[in-house]
N, C-alpha and C positions, 0 to 999 in steps of 0.2 A: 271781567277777564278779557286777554285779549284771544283772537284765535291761536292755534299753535302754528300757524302757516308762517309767522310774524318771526325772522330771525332777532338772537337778540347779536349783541357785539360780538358777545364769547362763542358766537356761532353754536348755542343750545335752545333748544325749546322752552318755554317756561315750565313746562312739567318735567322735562329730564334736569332744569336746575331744581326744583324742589324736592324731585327726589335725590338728587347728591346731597343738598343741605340736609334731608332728613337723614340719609344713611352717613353722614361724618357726624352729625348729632349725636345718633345713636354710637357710633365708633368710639368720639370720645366721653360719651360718659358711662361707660363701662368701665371697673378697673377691673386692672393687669393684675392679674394672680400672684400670687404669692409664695412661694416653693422658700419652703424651711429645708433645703436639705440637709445639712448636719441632723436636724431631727430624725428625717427621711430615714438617715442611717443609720443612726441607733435602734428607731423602731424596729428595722427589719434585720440586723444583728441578734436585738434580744427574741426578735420569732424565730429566727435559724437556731439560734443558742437553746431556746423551749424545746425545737423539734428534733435535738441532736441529741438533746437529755432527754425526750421521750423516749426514743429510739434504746436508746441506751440502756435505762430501765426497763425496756421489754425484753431486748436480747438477755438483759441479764437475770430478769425472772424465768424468762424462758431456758436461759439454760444454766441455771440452778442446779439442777441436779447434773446437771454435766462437771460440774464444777464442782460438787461434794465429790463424784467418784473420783473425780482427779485428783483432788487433794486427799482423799483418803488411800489410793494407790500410789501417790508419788512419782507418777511415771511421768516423763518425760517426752518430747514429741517425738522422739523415736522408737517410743514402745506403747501399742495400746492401754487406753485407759483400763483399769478393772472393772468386770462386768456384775452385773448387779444379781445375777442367773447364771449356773454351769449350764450353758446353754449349747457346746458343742459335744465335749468328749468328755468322761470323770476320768480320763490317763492324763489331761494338761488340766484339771481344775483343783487347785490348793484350798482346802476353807484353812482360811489364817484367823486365828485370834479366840475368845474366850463367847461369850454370850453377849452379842450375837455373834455369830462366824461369818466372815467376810467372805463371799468364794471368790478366787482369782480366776479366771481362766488364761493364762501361758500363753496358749494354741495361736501361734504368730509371732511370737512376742522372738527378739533377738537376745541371744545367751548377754549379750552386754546389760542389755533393758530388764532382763532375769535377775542378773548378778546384784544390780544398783539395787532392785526392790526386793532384794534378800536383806541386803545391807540395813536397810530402813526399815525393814520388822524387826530386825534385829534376831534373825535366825541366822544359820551357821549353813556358807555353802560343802555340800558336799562333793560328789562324784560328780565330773561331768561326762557323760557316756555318749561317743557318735557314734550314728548310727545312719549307712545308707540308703534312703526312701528314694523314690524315681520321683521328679517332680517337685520336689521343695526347696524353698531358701537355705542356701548354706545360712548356719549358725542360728538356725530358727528352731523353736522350743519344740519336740514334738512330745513329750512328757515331761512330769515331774511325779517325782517319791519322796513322802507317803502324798497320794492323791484323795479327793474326794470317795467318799466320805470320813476317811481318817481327817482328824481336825490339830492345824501343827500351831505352835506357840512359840513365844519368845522362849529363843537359847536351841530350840529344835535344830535339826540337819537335814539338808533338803538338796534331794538327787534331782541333777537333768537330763534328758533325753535328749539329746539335737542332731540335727540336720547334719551328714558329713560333706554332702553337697554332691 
């Protein structure tokens, strides 16, 4: 070997040319990767599409039973769903139906969102009666007759109590 004092033409040392020949050796014989995108894309579509149907299936076991009261009260989003418990007052709670009784509770509910789920028991509206409370929404239920524990059925007549505002 020679010393490295020794320039060569290309103006490098014999060890700074050995190491460039070894590091573009190495350079080129690595290969260049390979990117399948189109795959790329589908892969990670079908994990969004898995995690969006996970989702989906939770909320909707999850509210399951939000979803039986609704469609067993017929109400609409302008009128509360029916509750599963007379849980406020027996003056705005209806038990509708045969065995089992469904209790309604009113208590909020708007004489319109009243009227429609009269309609869809297929009971008969009766009296509508206002009445001024300090403090409530015009045209909101503040009773219903016959109330809890009388139990009303298809063809019955059923009085409201509302809000005069």
């Amino acid at each position: 070997m020679t010393s490295y004092g020794d320039a060569r033409p290309s103006g490098r040392t014999p060890f700074e040319e050995e190491l460039m020949n070894a590091m573009n050796q190495y350079a080129n014989s690595a290969e260049a990767p390979d990117f399948d995108a189109p795959r790329i894309e589908r892969r990670t579509r079908r994990r969004r599409t898995a995690g969006i149907a996970a989702v989906a299936a939770a909320l909707i076991a999850a509210g399951g039973g939000t979803a039986l009261a609704t469609s067993v009260a017929g109400s609409s989003s302008s009128t509360p769903a029916a509750t599963s418990t007379a849980n406020k007052s027996d003056a705005t709670t209806m038990l509708y139906g045969e065995n089992p009784t469904i209790p309604i509770d009113f208590a909020g509910w708007s004489l319109d969102g009243a009227k429609t789920y009269v309609e869809k028991t297929q009971t008969k509206l009766g009296t509508v009666t206002r009445k001024a409370v300090k403090g409530c929404k015009p045209n909101s239920v503040l009773g219903v007759s016959p109330h809890a524990p009388a139990i009303v059925h298809n063809g019955d007549t059923v009085n409201f109590t509302v809000c005069a505002g």
